[in-house]
FIZADREN-393513 format. One line per 5 residues: number of its first residue (from 1); their letters; for each residue x, z, y of C-alpha. Coordinates in steps of 0.1 Angstrom, whole numbers. Layout:
// FIZADREN-393513
NUM	A	X:Z:Y | ... $
// end
This chain:
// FIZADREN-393513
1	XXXXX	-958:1834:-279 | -942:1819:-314 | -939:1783:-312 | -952:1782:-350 | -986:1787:-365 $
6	XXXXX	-996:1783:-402 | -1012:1754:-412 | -1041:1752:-442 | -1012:1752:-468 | -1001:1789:-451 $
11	XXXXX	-968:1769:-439 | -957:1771:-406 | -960:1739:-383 | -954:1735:-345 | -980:1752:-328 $
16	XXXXX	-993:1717:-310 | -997:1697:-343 | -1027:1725:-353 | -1051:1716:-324 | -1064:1686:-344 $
21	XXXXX	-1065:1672:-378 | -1048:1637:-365 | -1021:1657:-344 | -1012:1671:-378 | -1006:1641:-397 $
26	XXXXX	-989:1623:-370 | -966:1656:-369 | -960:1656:-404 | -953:1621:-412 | -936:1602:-378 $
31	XXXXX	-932:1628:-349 | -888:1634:-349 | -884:1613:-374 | -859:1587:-363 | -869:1549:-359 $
36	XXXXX	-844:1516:-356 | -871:1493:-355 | -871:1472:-323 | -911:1464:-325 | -915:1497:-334 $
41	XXXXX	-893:1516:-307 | -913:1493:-280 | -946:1503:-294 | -940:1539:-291 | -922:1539:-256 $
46	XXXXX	-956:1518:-243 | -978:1540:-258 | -959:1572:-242 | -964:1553:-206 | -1000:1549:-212 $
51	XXXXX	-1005:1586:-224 | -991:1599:-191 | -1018:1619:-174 | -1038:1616:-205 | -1038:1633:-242 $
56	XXXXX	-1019:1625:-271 | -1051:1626:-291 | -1064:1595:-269 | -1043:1575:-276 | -1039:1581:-313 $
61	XXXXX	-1073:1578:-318 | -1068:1538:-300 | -1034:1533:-316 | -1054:1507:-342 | -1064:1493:-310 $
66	XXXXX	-1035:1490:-288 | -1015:1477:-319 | -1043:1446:-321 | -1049:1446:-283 | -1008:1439:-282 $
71	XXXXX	-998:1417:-308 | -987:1450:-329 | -962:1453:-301 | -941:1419:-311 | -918:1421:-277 $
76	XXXXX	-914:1378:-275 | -955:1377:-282 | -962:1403:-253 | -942:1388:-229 | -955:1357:-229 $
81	XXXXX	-992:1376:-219 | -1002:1362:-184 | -1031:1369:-160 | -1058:1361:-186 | -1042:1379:-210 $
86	XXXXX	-1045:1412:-179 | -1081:1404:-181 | -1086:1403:-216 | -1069:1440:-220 | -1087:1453:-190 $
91	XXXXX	-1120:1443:-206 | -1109:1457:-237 | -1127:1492:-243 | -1108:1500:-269 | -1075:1508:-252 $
96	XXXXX	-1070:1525:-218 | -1079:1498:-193 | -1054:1506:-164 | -1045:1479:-148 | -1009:1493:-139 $
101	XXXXX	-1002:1504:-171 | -1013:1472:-187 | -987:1449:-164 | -958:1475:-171 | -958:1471:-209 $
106	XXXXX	-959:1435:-210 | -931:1439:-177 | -911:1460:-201 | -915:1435:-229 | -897:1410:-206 $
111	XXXXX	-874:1436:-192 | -865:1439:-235 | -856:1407:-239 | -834:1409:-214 | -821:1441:-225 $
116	XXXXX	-818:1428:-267 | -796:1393:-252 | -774:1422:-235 | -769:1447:-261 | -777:1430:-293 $
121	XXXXX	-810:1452:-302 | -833:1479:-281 | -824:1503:-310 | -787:1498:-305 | -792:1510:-262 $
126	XXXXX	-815:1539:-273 | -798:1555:-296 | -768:1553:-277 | -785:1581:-259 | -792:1601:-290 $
131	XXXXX	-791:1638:-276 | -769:1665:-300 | -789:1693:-293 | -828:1702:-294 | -836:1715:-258 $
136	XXXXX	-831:1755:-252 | -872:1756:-255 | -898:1737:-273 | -920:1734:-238 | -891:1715:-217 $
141	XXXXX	-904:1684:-209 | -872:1667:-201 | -836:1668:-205 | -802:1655:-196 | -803:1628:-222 $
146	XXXXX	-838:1615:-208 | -830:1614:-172 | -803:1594:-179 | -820:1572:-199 | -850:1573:-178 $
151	XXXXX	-826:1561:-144 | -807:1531:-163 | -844:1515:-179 | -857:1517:-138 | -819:1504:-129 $
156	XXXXX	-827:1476:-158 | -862:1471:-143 | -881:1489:-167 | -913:1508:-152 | -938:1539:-165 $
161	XXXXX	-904:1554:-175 | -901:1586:-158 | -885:1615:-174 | -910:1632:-188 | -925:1599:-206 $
166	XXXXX	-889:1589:-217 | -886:1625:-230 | -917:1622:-249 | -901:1592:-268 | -868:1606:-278 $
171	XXXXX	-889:1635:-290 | -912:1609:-313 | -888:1587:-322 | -859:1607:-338 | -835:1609:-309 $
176	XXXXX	-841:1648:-306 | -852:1672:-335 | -873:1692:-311 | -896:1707:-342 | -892:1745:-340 $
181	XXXXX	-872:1762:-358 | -892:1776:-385 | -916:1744:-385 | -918:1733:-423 | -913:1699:-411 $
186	XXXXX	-882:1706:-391 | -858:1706:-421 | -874:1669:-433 | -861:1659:-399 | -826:1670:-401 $
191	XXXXX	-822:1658:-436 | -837:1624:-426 | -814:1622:-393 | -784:1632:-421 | -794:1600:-441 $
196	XXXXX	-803:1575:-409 | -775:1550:-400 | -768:1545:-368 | -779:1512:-352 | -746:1495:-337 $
201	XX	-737:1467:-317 | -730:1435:-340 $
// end
């Protein structure tokens, strides 16, 4: 089965980002392309553990929600949530309201801070894990490079950060080109890869 389809324009896109208008935009204009941003890395990896065992297209279409439910993801704001702050969210119907889910991001957040004092920035640790190569096929659902990522975030504390979820997030945030080959959007990818510099430590 090709791993491309052609889009309204008659250009060829992943095969995934056609099942829904709002799967096509987010493929066209974020999904691959890589991120630095701290706030923004965090958002995306919490988002990933609360899409396990759900769709993509849920959570997209609370995204607005989650980003106002969360503090837009500010990692000092979230973890200073407490109990009440549990409540709130879990009586928030416009996010997912699991309970598990909901302790692990603002966990992570503090598990972050921890992790920024150590390394200087959460950008600087991920993309220390930036894989070289796109995975043999478009359907793996982890790799080397998440695994290993995957075991040192649990090692650190981190939790909802299994290697399928942490594969997810290299895949949406630039750390793998995983676009097929003759995606229309996969060259945008490369070339903005090309231009991105490297976060380092300071």
């Amino acid at each position: 089965m090709s791993t491309t389809l052609p889009a309204d324009d008659g250009q060829a896109r992943c095969r995934w980002c056609l099942a829904t208008p709002e799967y096509q935009h987010y493929h066209d204009t974020e999904w691959g392309f890589p991120v630095a941003d701290d706030r923004h890395l965090f958002e995306k990896l919490s988002l990933e553990a609360f899409q396990s065992g759900l769709s993509w297209r849920t959570i997209l279409a609370k995204r607005e929600n989650f980003r106002a439910a969360f503090k837009r993801f500010d990692i000092d704001a979230v973890a200073r949530f407490d109990e009440k702050d549990v409540e709130r969210l879990l009586a928030d119907a416009g996010i997912v309201r699991h309970r598990g889910k909901i302790e692990a991001v603002i966990y992570n957040a503090r598990c972050a801070q921890a992790l920024i004092a150590q390394e200087g920035s959460l950008a600087t640790y991920v993309w220390s894990y930036e894989a070289p190569h796109a995975a043999p096929f478009q359907s793996a659902s982890s790799s080397v490079a998440s695994v290993a990522l995957s075991k040192d975030l649990k090692k650190r504390g981190w939790k909802f950060v299994g290697p399928t979820t942490v594969y997810a997030f290299m895949q949406a945030v630039g750390l793998i080109n995983d676009h097929a080959q003759a995606c229309v959007i996969r060259a945008q990818v490369d070339l903005a890869r090309t231009k991105f510099q490297r976060p380092s430590v300071c």
